[in-house]
C-alpha positions in Angstrom: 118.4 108.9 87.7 115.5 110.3 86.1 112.0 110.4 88.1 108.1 109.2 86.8 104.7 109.4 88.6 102.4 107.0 87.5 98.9 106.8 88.2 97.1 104.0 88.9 100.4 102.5 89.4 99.1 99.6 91.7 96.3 97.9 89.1 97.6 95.9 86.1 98.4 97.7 83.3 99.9 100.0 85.8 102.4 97.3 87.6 103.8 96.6 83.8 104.0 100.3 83.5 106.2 100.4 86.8 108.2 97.6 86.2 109.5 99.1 82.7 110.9 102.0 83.9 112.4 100.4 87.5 114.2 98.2 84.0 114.9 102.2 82.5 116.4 103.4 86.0 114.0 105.4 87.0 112.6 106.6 90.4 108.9 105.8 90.5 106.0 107.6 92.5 103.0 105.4 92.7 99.4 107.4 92.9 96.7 104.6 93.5 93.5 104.5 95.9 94.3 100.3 95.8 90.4 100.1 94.6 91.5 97.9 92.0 94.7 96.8 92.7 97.4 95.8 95.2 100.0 97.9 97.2 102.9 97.0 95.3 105.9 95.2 97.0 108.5 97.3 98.9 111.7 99.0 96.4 114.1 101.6 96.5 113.1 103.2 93.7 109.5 103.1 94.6 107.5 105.6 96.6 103.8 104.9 97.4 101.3 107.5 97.8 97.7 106.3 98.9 95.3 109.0 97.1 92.7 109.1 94.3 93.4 110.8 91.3 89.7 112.2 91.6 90.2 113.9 94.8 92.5 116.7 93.9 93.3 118.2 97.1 94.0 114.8 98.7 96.2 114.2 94.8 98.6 116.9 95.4 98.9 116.9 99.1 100.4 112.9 98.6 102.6 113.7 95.9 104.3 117.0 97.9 
């Protein structure tokens, strides 16, 4: 299984994003702050990490 980080994974471009690789078998990491979207729904293959891209330290520390 291969593995993706997406950014701004929880808005809508984003979600369509996710849902073609969870079709591709991949493991997804989900970056997102939720300002503009929704926390998406619970999945194996899906691990959430609440940060904003535009605060780096808080960026890498999620996605350790």
């Amino acid at each position: 299984m291969r593995t993706a980080l997406v950014t701004g994974g929880a808005g809508f471009i984003g979600r369509h994003v996710v849902k073609s690789l969870l079709e591709k078998d991949y493991f997804v990491h989900i970056v997102d702050d939720l300002s503009n979207g929704i926390k998406p729904e619970e999945h194996k293959d899906i691990k959430f990490h609440w940060a904003s891209c535009l605060d780096y330290f808080e960026y890498f520390r999620s996605i350790k």
